[in-house]
Every structure is written in C-alpha cells, then in structure tokens.
Backbone as a ProteinNet text record, in pm:
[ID]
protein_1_A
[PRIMARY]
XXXXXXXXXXXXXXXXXXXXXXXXXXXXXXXXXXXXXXXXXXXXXXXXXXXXXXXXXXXXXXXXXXXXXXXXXXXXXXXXXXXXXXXXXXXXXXXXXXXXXXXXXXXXXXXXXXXXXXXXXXXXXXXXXXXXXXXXXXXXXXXXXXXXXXXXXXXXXXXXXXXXXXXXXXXXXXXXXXXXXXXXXXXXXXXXXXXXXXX
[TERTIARY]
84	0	88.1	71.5	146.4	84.3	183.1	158.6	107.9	99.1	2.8	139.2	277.8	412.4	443.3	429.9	430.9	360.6	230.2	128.7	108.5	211.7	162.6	322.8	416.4	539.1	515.8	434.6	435.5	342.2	207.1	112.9	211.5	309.5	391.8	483.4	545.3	597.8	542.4	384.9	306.4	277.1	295.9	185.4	335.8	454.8	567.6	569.4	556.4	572.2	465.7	364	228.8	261.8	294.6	345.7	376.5	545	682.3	605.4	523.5	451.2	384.6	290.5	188.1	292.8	408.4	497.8	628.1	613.6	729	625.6	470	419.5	400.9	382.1	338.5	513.9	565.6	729.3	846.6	802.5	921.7	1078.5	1102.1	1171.4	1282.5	1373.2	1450.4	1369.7	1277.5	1152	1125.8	1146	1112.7	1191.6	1201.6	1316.8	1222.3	1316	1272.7	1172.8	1260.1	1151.3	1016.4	1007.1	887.5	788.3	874.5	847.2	753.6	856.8	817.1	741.5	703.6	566.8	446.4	426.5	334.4	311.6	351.4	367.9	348.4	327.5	325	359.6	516.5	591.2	727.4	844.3	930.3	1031.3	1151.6	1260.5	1309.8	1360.8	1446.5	1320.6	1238.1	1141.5	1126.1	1136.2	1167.1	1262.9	1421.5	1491	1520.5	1387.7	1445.1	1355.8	1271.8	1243.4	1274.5	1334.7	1423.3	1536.3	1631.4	1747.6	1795.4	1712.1	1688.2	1602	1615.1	1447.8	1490.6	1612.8	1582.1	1554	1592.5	1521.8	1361.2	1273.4	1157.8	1104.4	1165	1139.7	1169.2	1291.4	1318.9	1185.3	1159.4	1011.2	924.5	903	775.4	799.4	926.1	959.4	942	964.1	1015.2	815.6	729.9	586.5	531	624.3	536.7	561.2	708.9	721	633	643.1	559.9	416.2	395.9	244.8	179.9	364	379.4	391.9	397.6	443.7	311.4	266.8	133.3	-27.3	29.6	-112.1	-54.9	36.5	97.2	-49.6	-98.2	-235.9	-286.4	-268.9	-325.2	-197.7	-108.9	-26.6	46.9	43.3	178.5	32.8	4.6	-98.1	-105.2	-0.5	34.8	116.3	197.6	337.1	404.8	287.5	321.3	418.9	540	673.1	643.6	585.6	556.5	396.3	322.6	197.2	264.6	315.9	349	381.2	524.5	580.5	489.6	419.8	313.1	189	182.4	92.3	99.9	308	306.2	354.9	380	400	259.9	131.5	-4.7	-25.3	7.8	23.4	78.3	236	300.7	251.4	150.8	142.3	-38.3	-74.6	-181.7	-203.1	-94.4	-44.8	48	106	177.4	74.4	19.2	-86.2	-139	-215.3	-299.1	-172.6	-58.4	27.4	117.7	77.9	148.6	256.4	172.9	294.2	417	355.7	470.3	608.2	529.9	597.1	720.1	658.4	767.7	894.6	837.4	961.4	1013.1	967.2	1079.3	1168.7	1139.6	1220.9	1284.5	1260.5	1340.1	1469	1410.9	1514.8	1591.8	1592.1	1686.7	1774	1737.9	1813.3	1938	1839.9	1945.7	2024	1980.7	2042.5	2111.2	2218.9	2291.2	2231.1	2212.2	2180.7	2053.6	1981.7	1813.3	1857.2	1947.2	1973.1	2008.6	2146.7	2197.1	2122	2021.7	1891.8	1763.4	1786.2	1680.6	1728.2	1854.6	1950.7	1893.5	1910.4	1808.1	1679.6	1618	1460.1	1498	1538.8	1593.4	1600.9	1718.8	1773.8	1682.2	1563.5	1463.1	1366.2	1374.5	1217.5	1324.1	1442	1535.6	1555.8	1561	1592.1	1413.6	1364.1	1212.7	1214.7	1220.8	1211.8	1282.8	1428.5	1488.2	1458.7	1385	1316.8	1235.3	1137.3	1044.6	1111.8	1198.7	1293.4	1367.7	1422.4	1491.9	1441.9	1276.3	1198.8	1137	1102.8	1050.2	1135.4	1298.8	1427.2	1426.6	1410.6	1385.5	1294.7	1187	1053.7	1089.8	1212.1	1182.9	1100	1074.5	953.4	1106.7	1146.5	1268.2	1417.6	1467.6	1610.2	1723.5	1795.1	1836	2021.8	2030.4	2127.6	2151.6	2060	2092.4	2082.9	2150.7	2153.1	2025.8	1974.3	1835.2	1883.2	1963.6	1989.3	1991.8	2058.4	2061.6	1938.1	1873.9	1700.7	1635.3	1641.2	1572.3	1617	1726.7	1763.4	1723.2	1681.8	1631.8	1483.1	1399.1	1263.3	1260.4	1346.8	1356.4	1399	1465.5	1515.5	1404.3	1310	1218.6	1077.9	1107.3	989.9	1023.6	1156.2	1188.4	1220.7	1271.1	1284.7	1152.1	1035.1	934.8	848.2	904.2	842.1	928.7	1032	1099.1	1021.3	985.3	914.6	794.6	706.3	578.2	612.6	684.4	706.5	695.2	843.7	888	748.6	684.1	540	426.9	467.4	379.7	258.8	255.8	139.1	112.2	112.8	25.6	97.9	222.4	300.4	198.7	142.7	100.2	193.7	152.2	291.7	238.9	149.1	155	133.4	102.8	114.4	245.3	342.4	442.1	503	495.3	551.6	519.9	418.5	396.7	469.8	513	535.7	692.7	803.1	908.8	936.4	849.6	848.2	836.4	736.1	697.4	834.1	893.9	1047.7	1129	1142.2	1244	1170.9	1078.8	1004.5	1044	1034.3	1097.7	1246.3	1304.3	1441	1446.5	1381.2	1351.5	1311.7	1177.2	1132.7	1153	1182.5	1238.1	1114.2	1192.9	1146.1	974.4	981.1	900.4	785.9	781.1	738.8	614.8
-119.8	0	125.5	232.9	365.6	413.6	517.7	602.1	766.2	822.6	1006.4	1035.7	1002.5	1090.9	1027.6	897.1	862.3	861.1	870.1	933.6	1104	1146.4	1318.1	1331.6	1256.2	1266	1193.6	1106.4	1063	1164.9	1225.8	1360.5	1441.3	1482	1607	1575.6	1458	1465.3	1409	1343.6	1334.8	1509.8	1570.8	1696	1787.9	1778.3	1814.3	1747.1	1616.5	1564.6	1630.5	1637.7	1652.5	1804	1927.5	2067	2043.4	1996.2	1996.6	1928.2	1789	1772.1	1843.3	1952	2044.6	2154.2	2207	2356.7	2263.8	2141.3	2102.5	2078.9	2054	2030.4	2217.8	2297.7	2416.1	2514.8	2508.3	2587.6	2503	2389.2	2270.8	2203.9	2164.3	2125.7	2239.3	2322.7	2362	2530.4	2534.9	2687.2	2647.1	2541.6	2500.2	2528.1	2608.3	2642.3	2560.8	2518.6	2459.3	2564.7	2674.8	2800.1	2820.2	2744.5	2787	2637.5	2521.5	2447.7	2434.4	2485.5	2536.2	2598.2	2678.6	2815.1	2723.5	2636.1	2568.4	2471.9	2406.8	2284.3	2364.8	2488.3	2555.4	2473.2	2458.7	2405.4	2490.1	2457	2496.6	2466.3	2579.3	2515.4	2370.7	2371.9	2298.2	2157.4	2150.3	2008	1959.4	2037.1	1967.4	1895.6	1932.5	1864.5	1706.2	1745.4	1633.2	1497.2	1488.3	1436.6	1404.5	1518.3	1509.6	1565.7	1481	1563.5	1702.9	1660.1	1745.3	1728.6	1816.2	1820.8	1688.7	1654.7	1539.6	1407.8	1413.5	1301.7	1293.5	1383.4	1430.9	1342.1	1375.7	1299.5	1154.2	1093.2	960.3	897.1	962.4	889.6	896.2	937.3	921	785	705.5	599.3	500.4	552.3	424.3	414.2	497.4	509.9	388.3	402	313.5	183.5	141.3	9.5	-56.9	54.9	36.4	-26.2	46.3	-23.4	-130	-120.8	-295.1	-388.3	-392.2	-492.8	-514.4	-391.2	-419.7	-471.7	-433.5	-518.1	-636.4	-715.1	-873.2	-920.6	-979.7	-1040.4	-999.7	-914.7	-812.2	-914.4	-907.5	-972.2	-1118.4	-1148.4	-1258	-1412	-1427	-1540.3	-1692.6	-1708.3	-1726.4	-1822.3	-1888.8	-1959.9	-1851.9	-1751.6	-1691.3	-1562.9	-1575.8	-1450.2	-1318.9	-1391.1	-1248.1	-1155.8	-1201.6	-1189.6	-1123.3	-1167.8	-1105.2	-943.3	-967.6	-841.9	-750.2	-789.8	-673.9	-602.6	-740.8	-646.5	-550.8	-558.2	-464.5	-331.3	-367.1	-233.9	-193.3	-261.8	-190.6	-131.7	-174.7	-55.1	42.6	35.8	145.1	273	227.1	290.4	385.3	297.2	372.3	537.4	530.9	625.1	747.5	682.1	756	831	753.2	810.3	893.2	941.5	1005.6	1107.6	1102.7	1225.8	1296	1305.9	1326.7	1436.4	1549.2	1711.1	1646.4	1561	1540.1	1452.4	1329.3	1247.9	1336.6	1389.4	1487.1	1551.8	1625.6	1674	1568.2	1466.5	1345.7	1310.2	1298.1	1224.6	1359.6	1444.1	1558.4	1614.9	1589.3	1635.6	1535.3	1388.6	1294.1	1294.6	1348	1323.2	1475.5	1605.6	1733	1685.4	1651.5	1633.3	1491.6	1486.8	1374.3	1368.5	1454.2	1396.9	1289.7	1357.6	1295.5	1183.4	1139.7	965.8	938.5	994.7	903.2	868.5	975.5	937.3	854.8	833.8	697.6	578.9	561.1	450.3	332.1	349.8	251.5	195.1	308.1	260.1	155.8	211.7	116.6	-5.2	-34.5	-162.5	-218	-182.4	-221.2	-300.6	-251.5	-278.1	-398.5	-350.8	-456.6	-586.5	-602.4	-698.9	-780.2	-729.2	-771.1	-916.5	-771.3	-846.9	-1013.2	-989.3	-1080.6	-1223.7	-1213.4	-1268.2	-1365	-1273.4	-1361.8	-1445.2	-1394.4	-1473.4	-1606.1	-1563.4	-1697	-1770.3	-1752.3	-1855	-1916.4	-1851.9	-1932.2	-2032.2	-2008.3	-2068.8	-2184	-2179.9	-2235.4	-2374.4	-2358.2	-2431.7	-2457	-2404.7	-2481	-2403.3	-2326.9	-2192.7	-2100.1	-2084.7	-1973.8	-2037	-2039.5	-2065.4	-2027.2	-2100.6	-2092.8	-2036.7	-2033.5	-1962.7	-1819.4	-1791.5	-1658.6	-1590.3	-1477.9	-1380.2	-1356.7	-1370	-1306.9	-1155.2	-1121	-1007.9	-883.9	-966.4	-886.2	-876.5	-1032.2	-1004.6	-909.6	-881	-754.3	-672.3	-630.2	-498.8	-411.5	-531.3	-523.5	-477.8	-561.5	-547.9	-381.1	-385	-223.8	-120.1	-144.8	-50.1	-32.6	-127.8	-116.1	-7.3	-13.6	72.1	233.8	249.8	395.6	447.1	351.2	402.9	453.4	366.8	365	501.5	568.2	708.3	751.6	793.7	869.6	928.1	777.6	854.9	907.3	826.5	860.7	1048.2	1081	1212.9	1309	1222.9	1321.2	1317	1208.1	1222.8	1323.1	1392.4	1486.5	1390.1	1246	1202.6	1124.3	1135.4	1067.1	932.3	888.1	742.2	631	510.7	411.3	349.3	413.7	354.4	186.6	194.7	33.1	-102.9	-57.9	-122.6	-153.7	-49	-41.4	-138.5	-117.2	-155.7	-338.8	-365.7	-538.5	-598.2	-480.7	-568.6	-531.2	-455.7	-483.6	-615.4	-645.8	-736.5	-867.2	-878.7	-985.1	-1026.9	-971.1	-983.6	-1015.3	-1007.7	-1010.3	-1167.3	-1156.8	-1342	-1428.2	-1403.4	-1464.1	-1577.9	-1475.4	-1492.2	-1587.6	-1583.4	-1656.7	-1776.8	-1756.5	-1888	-2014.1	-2138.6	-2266.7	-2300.9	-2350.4	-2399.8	-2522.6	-2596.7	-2653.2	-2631.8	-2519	-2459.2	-2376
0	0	0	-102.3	-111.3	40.8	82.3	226.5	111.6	214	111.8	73.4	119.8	82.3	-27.8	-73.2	-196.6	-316.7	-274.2	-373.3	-418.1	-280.4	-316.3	-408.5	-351.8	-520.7	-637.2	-665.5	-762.1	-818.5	-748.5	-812	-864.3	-798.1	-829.4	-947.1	-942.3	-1062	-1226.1	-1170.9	-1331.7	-1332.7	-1217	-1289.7	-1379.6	-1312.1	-1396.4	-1533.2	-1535.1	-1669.4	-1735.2	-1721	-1836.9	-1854.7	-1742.9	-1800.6	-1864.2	-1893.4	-2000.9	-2090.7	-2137.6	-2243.4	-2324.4	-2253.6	-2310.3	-2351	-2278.7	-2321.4	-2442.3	-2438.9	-2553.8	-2682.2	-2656.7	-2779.7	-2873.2	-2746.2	-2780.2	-2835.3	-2757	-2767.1	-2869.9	-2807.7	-2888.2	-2787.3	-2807.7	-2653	-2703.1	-2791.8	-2734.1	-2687.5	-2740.4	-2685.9	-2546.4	-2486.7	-2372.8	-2242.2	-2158.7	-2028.9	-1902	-1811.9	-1686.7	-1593.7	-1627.6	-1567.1	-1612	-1770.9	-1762.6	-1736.3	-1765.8	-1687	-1500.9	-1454.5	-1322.3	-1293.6	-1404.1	-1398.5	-1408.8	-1513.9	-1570.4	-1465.6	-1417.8	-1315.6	-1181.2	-1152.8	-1074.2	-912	-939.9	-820.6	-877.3	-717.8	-773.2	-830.3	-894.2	-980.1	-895.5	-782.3	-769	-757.2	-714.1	-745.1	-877.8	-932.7	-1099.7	-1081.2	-1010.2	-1026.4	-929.9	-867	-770.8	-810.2	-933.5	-994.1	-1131.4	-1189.8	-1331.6	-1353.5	-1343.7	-1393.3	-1536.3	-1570.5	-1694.8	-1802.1	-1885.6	-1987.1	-2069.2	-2063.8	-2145.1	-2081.7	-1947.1	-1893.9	-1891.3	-1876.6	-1867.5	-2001.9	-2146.3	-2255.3	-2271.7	-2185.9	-2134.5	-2053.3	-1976.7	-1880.2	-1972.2	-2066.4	-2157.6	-2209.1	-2235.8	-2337	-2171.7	-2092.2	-1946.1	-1959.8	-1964.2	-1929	-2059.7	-2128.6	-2257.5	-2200.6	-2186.6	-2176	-2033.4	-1919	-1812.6	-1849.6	-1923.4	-2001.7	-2081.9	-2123.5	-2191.2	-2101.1	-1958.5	-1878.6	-1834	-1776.8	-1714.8	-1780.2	-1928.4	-2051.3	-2074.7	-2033	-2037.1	-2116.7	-2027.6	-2083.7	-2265.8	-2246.5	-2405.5	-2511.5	-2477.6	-2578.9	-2584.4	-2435.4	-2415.4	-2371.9	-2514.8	-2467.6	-2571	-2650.5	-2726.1	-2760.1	-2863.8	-2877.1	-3009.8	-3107.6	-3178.9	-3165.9	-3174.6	-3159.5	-3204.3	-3350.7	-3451.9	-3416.1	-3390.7	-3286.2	-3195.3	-3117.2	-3007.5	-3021.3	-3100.9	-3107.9	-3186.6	-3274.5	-3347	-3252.6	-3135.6	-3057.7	-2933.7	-2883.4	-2868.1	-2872.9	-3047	-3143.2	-3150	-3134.6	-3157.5	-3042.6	-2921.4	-2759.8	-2766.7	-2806.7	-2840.9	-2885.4	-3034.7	-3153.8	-3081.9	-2976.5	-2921.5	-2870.9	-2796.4	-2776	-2850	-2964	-3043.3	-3118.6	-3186.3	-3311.5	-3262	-3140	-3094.2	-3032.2	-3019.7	-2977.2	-3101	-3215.9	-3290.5	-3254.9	-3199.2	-3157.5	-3081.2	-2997.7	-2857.6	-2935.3	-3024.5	-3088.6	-3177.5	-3229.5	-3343.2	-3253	-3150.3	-3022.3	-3037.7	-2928.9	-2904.8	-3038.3	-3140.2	-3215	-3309.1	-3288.1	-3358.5	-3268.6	-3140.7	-3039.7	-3031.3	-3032.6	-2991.9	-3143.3	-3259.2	-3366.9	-3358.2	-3298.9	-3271.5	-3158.6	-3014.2	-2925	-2889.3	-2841.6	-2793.4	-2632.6	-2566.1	-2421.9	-2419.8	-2503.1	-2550	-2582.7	-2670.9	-2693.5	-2591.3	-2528.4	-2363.6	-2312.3	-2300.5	-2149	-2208.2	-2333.3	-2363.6	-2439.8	-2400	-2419.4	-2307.6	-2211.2	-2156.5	-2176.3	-2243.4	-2238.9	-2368	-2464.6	-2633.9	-2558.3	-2467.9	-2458.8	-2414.5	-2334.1	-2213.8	-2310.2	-2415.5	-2523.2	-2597	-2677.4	-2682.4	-2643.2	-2487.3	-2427.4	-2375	-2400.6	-2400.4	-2571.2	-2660.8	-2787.7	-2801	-2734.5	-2721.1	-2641.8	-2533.5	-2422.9	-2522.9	-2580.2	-2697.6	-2767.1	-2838.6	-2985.9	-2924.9	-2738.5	-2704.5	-2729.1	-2662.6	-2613.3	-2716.5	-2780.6	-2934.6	-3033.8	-2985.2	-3044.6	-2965.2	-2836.5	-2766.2	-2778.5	-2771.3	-2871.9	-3036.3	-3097	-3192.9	-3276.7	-3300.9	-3376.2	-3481	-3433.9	-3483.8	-3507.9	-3563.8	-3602.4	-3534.6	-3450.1	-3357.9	-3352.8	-3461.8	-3545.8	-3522.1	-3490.4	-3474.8	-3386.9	-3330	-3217.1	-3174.9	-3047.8	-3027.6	-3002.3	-2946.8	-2906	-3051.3	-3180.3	-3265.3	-3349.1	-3333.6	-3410	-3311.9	-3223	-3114.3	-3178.2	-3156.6	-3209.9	-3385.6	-3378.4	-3605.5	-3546	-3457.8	-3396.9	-3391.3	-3242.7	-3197.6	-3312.7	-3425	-3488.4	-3622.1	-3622.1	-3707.5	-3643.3	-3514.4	-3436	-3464.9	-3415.2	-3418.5	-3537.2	-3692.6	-3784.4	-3846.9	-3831.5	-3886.4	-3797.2	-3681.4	-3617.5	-3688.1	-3691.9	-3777.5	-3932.3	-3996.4	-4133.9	-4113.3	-4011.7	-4019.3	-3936.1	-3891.6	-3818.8	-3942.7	-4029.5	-4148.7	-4231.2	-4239.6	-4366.9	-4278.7	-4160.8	-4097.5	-4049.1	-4043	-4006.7	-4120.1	-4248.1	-4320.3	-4353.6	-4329.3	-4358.7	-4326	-4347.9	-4292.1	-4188.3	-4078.1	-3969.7	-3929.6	-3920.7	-3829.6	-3961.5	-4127.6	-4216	-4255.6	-4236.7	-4276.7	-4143.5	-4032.1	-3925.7	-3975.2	-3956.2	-4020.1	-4103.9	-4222.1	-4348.1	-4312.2	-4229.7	-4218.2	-4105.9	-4019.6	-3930.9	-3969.4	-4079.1	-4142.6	-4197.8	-4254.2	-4355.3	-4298.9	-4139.6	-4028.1	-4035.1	-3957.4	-3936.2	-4050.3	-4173.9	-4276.1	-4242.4	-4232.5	-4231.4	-4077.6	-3980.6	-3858	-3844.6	-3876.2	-3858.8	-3955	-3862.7	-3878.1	-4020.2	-4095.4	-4214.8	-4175.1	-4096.5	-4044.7	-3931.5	-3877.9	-3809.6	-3890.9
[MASK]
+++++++++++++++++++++++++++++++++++++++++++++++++++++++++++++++++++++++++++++++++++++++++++++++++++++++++++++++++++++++++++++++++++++++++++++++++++++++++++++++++++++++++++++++++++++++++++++++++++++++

C-alpha cells in the first residue's frame, strides 16, 4: 500500500511531466526552459529537479511510461506460442499512444536526432524494449519456432530498430506514412528470415 508521501510525489511529478509535455508540444523542446516548466507545473525550480534531472530526462520517462504499459497489458499480448503476434501487438500498444500524440511524438524524435543527451537518457529505455524483444525470440528458439542460429539479441535490435525508424518517417510524412502497415510488413520480412522452415 502507497503512504500520502508517496502518492503526493508521484502527483507532483506526473503533474511536472504533463506541463513539459503540453509547453514542448506548444514551444518545442529547445523553446522550452525549466523556468517555464516550473511556472506551468506551478511548483518549484528545484522540485523539478528532484524528480528530473533534466528536460531530457523528462522525454526519457515518456519511453520508461510506454514500456511500463507494456508490462502491465501482459495479458493483451503474451498469450500465445506466436513470436511475430506477439511483437506486433506490442507495437499496436506502443502505436496507441503515439498516433494520438502526434505534436509530442515529433519533439521526441526531432530532439533525440538534434540532441545527444536525448539519446543518452533513452539509451536505456531502447535496450529495455530490446531486451524484451529478445526474451520472446529466445523462447521461441527455444521451442523450436525460430532458427536458432541466430543472435536473439541482434534479431531484437532489427525489432527495436524497425519501431523507431518507422516514427521517424511517419514524423517526417507529418502524419500521413502508414505507420503500423508499414511496421507489419518490415516485421513480417524479419520473421521470414527466422522462422524454422518446419514450423
């Protein structure tokens, strides 16, 4: 059971995150200062920091919030022996949230391509979704489903790099790319090359 001191910081720092969301969709993250952060979130400078080290961590917890969501919809996806199922459904969680954030989405991935801190500080979350993907691919190599030949760690990383390349265009097409058609049919091509001839 949370005590009120843990529920009244975790209030304080969703209500910081959702400011810096609403002033990075409106300003853009580098139009964006902690001060005005702090104005908006109407707390002060230094409590920003004692929850975020900086604006680019702030954009890091948005990627830690997705996968959080991937753990906790388990059921929604992990019901199965199917790998490729799997991972498409929870690129369709992911993509729930994306589609419907287009402004915020464009920051994040415009800023992590200008800024280097923005990659450092969501270098973890990558590997986090990464090492997930991988989890699947063992286990299916495992069973005999997938070809066992190959790196799970590096078929993840093809997984993961098919997610963020594919925000990338749909960002650059302003919205109109078929992101989650497109997302299938590079995945599908990956499964190709995977799965055991008999399977």
């Amino acid at each position: 059971m949370t005590t009120r001191r843990e529920r009244k910081k975790r209030e304080t720092r969703e209500k910081i995150f959702n400011a810096a969301i609403k002033l990075f969709k409106t300003h853009g993250f580098e139009g964006t200062t902690i001060d005005m952060i702090s104005e908006e979130a109407d707390v002060a400078r230094g409590t920003i920091f004692l929850h975020f080290t900086s604006k680019e961590a702030i954009l890091a917890n948005w990627g830690y919030e997705r996968l959080q969501q991937i753990e906790e919809r388990r059921e929604e996806w992990d019901y199965d022996d199917d790998c490729k199922a799997k991972v498409l459904r929870i690129y369709k969680i992911m993509n729930e949230v994306t589609i419907t954030n287009f402004d915020f989405i464009k920051v994040v991935v415009e800023s992590s391509m200008k800024h280097r801190k923005v990659l450092e500080n969501e270098k973890n979350v990558y590997f986090e979704l990464r090492q997930l993907f991988a989890d699947l691919i063992e286990e299916a190599q495992e069973k005999k489903q997938l070809k066992s030949k190959f790196n799970p760690l590096v078929a993840a990383n093809m997984l993961e790099n098919i997610y963020y390349n594919a925000l990338y265009d749909w960002v650059r097409s302003e919205g109109a790319w078929a992101l989650e058609e497109i997302m299938e049919e590079k995945v599908s091509i990956v499964f190709d090359g995977l799965i055991e001839e008999s399977s």
